[in-house]
Each structure stands twice: as C-alpha cells, then as structure tokens.
OpenMM code with the backbone's topology and positions (N, CA, C; nanometers):
from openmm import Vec3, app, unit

residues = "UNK UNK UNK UNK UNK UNK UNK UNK UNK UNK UNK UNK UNK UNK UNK UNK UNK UNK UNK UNK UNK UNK UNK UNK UNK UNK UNK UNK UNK UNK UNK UNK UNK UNK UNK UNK UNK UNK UNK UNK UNK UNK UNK UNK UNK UNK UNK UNK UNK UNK UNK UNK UNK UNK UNK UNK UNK UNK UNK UNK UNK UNK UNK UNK UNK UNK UNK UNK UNK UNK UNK UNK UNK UNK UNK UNK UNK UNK UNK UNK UNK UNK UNK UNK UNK UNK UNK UNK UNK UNK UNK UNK UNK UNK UNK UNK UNK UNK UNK UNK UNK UNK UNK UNK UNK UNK UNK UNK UNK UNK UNK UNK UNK UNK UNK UNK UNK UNK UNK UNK UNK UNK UNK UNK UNK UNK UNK UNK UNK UNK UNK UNK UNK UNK UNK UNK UNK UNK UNK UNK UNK UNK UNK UNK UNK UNK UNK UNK".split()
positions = [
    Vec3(-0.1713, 1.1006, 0.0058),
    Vec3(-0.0659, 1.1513, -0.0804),
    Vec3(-0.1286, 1.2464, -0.1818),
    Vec3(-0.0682, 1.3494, -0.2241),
    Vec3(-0.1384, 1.4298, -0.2971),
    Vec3(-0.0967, 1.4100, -0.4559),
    Vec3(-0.1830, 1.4649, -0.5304),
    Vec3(-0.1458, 1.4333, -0.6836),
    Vec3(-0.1219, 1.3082, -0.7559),
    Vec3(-0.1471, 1.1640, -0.7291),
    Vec3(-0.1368, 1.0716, -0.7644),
    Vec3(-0.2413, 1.0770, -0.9139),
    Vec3(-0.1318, 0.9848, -0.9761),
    Vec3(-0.2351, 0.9393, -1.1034),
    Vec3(-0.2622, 0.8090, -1.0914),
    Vec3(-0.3901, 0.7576, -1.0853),
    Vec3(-0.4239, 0.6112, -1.0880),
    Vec3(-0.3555, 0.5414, -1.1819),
    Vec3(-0.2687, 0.5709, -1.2599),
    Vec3(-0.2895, 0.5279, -1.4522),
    Vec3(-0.1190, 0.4558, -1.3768),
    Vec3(-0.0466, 0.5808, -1.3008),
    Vec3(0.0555, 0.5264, -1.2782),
    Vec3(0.0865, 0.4014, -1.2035),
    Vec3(-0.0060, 0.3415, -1.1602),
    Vec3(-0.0182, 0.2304, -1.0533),
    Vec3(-0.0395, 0.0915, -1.0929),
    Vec3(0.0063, -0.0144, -1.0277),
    Vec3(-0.0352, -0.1287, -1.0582),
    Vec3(-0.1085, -0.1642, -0.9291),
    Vec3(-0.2120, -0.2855, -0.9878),
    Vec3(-0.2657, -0.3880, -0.8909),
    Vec3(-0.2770, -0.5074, -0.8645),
    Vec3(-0.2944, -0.5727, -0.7951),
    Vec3(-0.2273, -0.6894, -0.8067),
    Vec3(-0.3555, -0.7562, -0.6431),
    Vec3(-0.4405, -0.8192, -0.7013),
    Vec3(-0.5258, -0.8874, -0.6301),
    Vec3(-0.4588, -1.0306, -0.5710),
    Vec3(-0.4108, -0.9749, -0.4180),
    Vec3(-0.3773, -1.0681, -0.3522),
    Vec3(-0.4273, -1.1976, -0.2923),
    Vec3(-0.5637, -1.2038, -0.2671),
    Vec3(-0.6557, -1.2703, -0.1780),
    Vec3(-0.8287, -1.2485, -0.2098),
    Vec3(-0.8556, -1.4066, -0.2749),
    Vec3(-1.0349, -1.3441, -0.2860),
    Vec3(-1.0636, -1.4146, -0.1715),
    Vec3(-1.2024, -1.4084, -0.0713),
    Vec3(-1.2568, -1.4849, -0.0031),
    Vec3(-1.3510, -1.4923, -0.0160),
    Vec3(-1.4915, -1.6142, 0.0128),
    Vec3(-1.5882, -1.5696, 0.0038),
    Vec3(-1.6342, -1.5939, 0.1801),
    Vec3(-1.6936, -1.5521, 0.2207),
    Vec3(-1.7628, -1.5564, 0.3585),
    Vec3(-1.9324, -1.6094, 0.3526),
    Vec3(-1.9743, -1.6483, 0.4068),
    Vec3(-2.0930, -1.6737, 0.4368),
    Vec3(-2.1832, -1.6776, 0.5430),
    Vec3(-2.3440, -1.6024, 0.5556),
    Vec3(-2.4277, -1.6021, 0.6413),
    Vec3(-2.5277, -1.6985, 0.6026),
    Vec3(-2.5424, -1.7898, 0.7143),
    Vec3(-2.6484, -1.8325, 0.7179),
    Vec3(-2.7434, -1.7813, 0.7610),
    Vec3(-2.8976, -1.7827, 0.7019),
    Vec3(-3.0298, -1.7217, 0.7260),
    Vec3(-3.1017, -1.8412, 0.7256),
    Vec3(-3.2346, -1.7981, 0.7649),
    Vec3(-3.3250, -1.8720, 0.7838),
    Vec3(-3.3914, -1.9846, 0.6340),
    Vec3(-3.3863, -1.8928, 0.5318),
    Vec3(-3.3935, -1.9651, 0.3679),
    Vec3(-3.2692, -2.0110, 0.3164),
    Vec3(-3.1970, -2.0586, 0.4029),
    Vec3(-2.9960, -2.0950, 0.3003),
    Vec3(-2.9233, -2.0089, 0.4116),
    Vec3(-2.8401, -1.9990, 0.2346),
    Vec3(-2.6838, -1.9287, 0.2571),
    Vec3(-2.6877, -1.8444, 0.1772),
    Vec3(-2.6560, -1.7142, 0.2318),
    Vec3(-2.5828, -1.6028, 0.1826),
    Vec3(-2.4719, -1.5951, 0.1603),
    Vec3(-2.3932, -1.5782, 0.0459),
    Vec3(-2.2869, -1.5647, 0.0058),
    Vec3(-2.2359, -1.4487, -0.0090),
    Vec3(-2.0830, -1.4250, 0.0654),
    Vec3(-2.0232, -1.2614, -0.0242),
    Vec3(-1.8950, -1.2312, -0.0004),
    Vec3(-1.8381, -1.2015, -0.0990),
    Vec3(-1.6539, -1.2164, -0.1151),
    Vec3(-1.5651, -1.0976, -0.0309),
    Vec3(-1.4673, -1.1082, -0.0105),
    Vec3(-1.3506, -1.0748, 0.0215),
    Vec3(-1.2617, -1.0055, -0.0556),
    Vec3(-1.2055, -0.9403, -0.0563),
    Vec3(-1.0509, -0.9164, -0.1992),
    Vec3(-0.9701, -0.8479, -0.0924),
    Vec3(-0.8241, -0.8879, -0.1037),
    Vec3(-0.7214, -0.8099, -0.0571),
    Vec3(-0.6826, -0.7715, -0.1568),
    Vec3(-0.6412, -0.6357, -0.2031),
    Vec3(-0.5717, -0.5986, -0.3453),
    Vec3(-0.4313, -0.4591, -0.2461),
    Vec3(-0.2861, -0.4792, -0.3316),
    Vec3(-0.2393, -0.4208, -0.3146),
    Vec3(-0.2014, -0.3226, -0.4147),
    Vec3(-0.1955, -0.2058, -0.4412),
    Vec3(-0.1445, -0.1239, -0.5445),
    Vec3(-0.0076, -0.1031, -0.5320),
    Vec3(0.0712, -0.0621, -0.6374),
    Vec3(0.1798, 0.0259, -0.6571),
    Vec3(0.2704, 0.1081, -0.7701),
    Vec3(0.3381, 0.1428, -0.7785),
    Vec3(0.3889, 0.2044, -0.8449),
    Vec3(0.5210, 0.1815, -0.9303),
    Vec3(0.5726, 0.0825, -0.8676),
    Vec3(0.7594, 0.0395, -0.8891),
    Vec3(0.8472, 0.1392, -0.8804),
    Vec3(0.8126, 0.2155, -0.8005),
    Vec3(0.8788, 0.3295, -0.7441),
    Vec3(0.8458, 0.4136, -0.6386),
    Vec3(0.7972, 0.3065, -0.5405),
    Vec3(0.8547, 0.3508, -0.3661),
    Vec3(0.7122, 0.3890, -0.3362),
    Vec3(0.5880, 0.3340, -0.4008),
    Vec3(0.4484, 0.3990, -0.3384),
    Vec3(0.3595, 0.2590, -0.3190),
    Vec3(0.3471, 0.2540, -0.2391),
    Vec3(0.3308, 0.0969, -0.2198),
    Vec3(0.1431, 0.1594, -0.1180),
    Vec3(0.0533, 0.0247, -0.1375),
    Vec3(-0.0817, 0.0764, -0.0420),
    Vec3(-0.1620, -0.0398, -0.0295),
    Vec3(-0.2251, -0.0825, 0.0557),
    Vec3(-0.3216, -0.2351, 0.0349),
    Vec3(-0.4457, -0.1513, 0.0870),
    Vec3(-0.5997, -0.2658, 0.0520),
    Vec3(-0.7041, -0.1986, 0.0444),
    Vec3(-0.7538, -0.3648, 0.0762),
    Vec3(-0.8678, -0.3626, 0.1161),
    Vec3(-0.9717, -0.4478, 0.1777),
    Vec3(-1.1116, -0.4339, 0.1660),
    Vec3(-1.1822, -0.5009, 0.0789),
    Vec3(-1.3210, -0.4502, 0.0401),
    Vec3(-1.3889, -0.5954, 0.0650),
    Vec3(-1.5780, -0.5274, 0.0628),
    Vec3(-1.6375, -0.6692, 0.0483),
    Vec3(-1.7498, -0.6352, -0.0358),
    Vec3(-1.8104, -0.7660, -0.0777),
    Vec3(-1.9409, -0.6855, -0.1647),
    Vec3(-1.9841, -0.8017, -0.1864),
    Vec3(-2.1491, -0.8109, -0.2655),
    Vec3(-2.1916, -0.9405, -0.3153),
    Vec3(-2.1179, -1.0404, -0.3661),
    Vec3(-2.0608, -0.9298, -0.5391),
    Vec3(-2.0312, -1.0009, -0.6294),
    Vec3(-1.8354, -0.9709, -0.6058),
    Vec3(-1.7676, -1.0518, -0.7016),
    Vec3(-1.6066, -1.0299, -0.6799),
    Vec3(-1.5895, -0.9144, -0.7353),
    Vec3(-1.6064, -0.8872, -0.8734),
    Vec3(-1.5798, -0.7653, -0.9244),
    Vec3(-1.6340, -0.6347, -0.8315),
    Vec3(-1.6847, -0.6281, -0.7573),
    Vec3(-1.7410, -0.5140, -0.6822),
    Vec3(-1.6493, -0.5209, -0.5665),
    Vec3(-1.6299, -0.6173, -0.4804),
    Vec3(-1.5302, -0.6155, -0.3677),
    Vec3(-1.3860, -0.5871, -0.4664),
    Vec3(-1.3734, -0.5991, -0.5546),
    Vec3(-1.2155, -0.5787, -0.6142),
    Vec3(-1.1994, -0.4302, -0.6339),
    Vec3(-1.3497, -0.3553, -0.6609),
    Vec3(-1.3439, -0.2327, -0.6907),
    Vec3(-1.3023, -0.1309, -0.5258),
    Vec3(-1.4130, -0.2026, -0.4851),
    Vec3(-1.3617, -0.1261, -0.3207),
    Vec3(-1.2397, -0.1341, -0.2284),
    Vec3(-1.1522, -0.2611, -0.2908),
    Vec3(-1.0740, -0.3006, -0.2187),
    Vec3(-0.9537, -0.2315, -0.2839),
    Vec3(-0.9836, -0.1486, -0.4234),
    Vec3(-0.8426, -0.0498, -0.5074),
    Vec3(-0.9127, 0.0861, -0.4668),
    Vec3(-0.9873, 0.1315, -0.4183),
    Vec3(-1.0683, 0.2802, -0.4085),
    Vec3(-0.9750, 0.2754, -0.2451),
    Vec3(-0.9904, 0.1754, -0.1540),
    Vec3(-0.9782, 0.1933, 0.0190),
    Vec3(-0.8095, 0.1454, -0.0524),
    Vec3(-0.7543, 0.1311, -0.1259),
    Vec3(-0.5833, 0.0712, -0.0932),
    Vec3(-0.4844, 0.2676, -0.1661),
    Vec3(-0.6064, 0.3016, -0.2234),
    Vec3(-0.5527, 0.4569, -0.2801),
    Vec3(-0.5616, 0.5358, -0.1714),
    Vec3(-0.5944, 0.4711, -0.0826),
    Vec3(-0.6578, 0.5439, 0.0760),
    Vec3(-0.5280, 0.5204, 0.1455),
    Vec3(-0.4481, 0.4421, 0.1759),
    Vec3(-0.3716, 0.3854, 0.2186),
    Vec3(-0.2484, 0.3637, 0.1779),
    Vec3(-0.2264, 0.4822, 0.0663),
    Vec3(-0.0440, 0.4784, 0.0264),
    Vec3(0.0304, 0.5166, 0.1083),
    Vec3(0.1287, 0.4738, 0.1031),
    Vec3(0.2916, 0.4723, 0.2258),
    Vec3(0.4007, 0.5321, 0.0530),
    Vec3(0.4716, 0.5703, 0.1662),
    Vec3(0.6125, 0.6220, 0.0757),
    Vec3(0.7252, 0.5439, 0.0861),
    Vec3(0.8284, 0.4531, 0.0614),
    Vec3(0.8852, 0.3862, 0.1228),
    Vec3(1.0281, 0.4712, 0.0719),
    Vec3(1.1198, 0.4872, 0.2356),
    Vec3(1.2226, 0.5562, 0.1592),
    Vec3(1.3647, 0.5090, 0.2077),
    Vec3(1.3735, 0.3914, 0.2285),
    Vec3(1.4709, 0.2942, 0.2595),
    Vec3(1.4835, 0.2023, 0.1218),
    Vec3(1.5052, 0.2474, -0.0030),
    Vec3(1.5122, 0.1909, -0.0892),
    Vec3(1.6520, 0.1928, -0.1577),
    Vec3(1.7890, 0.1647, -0.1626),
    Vec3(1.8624, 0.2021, -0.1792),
    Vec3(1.9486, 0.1112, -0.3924),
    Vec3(1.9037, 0.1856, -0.4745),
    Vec3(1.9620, 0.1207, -0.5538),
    Vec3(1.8414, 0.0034, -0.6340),
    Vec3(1.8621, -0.1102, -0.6164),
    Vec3(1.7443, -0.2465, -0.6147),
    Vec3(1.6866, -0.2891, -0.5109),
    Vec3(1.7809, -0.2852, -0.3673),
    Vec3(1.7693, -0.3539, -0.2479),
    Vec3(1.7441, -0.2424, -0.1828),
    Vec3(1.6862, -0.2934, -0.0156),
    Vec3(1.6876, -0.1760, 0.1082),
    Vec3(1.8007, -0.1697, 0.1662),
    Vec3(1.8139, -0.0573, 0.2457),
    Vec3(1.9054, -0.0142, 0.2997),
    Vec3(1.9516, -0.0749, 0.4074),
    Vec3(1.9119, -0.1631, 0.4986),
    Vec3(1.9387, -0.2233, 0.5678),
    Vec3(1.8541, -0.3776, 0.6382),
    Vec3(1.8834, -0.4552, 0.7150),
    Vec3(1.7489, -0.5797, 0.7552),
    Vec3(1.6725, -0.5079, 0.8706),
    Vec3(1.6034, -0.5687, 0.8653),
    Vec3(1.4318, -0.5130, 0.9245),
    Vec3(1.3715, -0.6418, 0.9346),
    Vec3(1.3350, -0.6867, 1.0611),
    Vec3(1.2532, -0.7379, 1.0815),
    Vec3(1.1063, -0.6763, 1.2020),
    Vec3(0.9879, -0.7385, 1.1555),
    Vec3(0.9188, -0.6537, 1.2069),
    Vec3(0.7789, -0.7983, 1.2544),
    Vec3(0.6715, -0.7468, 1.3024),
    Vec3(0.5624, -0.7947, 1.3740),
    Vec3(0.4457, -0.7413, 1.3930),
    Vec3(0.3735, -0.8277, 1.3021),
    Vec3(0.2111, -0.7222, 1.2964),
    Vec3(0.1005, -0.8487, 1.3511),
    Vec3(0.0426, -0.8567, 1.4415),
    Vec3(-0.0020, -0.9749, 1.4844),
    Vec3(0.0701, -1.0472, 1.5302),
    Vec3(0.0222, -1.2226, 1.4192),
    Vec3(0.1155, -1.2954, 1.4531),
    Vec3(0.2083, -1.3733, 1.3068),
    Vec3(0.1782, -1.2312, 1.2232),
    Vec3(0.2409, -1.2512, 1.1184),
    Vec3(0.4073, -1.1902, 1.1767),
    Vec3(0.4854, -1.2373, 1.1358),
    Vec3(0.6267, -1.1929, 1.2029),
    Vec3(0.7158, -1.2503, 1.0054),
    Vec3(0.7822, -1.1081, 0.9950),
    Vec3(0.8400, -1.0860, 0.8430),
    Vec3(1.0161, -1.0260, 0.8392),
    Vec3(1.1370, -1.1292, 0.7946),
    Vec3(1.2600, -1.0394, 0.8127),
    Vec3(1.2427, -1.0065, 0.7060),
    Vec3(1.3487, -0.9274, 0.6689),
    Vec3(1.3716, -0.8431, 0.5181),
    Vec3(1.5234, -0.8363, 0.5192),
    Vec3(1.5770, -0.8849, 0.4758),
    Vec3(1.7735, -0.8324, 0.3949),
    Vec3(1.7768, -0.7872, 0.2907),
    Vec3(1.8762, -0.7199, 0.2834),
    Vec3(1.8801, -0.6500, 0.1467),
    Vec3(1.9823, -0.7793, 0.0765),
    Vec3(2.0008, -0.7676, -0.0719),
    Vec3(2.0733, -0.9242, -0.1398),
    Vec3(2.1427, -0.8324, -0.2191),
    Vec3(2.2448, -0.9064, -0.2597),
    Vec3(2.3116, -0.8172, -0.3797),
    Vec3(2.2311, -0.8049, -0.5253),
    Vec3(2.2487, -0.7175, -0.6157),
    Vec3(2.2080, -0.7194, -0.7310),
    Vec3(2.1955, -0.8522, -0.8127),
    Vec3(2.0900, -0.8411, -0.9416),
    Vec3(2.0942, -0.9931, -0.9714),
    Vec3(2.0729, -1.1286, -0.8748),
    Vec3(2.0005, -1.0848, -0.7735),
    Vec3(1.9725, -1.2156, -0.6689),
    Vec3(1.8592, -1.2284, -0.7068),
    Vec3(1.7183, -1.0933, -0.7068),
    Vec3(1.5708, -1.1297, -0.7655),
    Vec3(1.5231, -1.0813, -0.6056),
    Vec3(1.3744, -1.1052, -0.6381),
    Vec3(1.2800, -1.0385, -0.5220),
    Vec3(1.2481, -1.2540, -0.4713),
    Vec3(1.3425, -1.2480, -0.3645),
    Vec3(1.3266, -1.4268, -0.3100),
    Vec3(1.2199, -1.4160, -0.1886),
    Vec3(1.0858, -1.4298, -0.2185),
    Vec3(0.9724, -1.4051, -0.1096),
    Vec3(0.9045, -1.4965, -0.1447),
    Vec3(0.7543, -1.5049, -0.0276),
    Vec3(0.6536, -1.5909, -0.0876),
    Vec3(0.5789, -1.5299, -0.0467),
    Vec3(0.4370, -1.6174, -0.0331),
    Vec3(0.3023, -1.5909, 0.0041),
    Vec3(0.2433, -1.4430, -0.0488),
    Vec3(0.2194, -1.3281, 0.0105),
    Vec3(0.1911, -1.1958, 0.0383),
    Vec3(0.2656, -1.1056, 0.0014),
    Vec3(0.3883, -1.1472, 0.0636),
    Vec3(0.4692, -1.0289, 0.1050),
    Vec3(0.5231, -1.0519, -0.0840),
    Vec3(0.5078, -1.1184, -0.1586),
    Vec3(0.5840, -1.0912, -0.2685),
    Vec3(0.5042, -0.9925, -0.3474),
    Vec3(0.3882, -0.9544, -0.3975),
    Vec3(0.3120, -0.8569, -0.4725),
    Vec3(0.3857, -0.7530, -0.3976),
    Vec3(0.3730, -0.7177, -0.2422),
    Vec3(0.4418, -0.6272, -0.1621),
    Vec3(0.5559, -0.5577, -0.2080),
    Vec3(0.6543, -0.6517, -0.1931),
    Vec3(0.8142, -0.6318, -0.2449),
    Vec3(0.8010, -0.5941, -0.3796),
    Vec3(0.7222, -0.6814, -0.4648),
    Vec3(0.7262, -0.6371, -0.6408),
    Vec3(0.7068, -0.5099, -0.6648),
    Vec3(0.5721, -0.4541, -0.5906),
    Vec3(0.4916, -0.2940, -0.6349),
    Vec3(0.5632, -0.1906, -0.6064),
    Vec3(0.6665, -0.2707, -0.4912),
    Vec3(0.6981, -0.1297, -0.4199),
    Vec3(0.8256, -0.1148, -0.5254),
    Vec3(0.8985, -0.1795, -0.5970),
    Vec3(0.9943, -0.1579, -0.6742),
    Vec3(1.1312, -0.1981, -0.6419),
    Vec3(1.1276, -0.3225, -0.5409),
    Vec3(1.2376, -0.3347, -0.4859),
    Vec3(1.2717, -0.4518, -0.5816),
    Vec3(1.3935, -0.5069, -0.6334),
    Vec3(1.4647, -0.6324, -0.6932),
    Vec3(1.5179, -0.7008, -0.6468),
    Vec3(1.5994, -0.6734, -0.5644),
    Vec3(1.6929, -0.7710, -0.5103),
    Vec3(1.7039, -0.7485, -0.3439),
    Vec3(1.5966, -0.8733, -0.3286),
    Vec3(1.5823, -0.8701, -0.1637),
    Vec3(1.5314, -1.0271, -0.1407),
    Vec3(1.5774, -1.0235, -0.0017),
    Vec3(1.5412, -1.1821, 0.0456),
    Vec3(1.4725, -1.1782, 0.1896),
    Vec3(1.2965, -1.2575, 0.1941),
    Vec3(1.2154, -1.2179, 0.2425),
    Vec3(1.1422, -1.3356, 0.2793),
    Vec3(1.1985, -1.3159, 0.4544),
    Vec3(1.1205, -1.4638, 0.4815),
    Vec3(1.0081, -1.4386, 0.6276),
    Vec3(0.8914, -1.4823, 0.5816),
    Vec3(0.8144, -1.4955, 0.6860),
    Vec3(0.7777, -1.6108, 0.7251),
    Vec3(0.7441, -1.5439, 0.8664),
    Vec3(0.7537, -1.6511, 1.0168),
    Vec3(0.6284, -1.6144, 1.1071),
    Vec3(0.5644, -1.7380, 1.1434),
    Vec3(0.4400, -1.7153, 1.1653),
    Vec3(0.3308, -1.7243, 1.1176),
    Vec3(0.2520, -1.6997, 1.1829),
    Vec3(0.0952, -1.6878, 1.0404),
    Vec3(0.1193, -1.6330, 0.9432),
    Vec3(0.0605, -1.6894, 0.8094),
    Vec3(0.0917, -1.6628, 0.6361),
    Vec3(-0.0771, -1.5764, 0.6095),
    Vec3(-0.1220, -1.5794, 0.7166),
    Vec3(-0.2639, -1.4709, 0.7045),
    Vec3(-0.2538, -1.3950, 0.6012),
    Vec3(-0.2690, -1.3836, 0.4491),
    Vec3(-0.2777, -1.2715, 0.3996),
    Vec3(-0.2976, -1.1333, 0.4370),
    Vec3(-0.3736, -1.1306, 0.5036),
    Vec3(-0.4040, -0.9985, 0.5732),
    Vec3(-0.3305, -0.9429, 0.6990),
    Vec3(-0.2762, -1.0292, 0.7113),
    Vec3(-0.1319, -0.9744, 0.8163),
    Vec3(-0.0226, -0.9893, 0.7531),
    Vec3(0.0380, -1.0664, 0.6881),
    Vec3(0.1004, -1.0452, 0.6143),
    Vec3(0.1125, -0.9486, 0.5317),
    Vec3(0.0516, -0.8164, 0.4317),
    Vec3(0.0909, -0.7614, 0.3589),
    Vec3(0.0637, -0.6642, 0.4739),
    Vec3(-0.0227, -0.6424, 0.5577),
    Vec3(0.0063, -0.5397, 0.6523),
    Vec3(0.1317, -0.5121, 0.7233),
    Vec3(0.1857, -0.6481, 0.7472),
    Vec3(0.3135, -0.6581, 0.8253),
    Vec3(0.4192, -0.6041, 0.7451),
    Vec3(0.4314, -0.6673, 0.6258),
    Vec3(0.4896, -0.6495, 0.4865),
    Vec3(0.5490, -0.4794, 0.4968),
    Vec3(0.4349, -0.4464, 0.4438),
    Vec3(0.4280, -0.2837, 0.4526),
    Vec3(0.4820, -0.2269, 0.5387),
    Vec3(0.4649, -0.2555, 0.6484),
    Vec3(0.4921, -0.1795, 0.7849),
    Vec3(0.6227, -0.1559, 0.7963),
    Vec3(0.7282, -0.2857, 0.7419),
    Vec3(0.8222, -0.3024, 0.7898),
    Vec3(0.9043, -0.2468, 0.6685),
    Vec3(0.8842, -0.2327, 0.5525),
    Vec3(0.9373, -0.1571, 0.4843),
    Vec3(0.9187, -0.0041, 0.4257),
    Vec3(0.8289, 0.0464, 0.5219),
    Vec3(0.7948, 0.1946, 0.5902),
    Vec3(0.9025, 0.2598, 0.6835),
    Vec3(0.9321, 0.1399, 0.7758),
    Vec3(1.0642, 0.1440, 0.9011),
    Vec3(1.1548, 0.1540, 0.8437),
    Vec3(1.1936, 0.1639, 0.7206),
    Vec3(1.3179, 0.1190, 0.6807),
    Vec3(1.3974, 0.2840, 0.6686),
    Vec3(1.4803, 0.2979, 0.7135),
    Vec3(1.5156, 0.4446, 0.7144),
    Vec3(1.6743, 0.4403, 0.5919),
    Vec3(1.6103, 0.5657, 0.5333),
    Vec3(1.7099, 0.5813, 0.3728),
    Vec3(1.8444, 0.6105, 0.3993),
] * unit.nanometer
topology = app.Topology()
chain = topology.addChain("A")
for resn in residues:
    res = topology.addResidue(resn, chain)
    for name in ("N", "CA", "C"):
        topology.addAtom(name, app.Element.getBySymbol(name[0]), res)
C-alpha cells in the first residue's frame, strides 16, 4: 500500500510462542509473535516474526504485518455487507453482519481481526482449528472477499 503512516495504526500482539532446539549442551530457546496491525478504518495486516528475545520477534512480526496490508471494502456502515464464510486450512470462519449496537461478538483470533479492521457490529464464529495462525489468516481472507 502506498503512503501509510505507521503512527496511524494499531497493534495488537495476538500470539507469543516460544519454540525450542535441543543441542547437544541443553535447550535453546526462541519465541514466536503473531501481531496484527490496523487502522479502524478498513486496513487491516498480520505479520509473523521470530527471534531470541520477545521484544525482537514483536519487532519483526509489525515490520513483516506492514508487509501484508489488505484493504477491506465490504464494510458497510458498522457491519459487512453481507455473510461470508470462508476456509484457510483447517481453520473454517462464518462472518454475519448484526444490526447496530450488537458489538464485535467473536473469539479467539479473529477478534483483534474484526476490532483493527474497524468493524462494530458483527457476529463471528469459528469452526475448526482455533490455530492462531490460521485463524487470523483465515480471518483476513474472508473479510477481503467481502465485496462493497
């Protein structure tokens, strides 16, 4: 996307992990971060980093999610424009639009998702693996599809 200001964005660290190698002296330790950015106005992006320490995977994981903005333009009002259900793996995510004053009714993932992107009043249920990482991928995807 061109011209973005970082300043305008939020983030919202979805998922730390830490992973580990075993070597011959121990364990090596080293984290995970899913972080999603957005805007509250239709610019939605997730990012995936790793590094020793957390603060360093958190940094790479908002540098690779500025890499990865979507426009979402099925946004109609608070709610989307229509239901969408969609399938990324074996994360599987519907989406309805709710009337005003209902709230963003999600869980796991997909709610930072729904929040950044600026949507209010939607009802959001996933089915299937709660994988963070398929999940906000799925998330995304399906409110990319959403046609205005």
């Amino acid at each position: 996307m061109e011209n973005i200001n970082r300043e305008d964005f939020e983030e919202v660290v979805v998922n730390i992990g830490r992973v580990t190698k075993v070597v011959k002296g121990g364990r090596r330790f080293r984290f995970t971060a899913l972080v999603v950015v957005g805007d509250r106005n239709g610019t939605i992006g997730y990012g995936y980093g790793k590094a020793k320490e957390v603060p360093d995977a958190i940094k790479k994981a908002v540098d690779d999610a500025f890499k990865n903005l979507v426009k979402i333009k099925g946004i109609k009002g608070t709610t989307i424009a229509h239901d969408i259900e969609h399938k990324y793996n074996a994360s599987r995510i519907v989406l309805r639009p709710a009337s005003e004053g209902t709230g963003a009714i999600a869980g796991g993932a997909a709610r930072p998702v729904i929040e950044l992107s600026g949507i209010k009043d939607i009802i959001a249920k996933s089915i299937g693996s709660n994988n963070p990482n398929n999940l906000v991928r799925c998330t995304i995807e399906a409110l990319a599809r959403i046609k205005g």
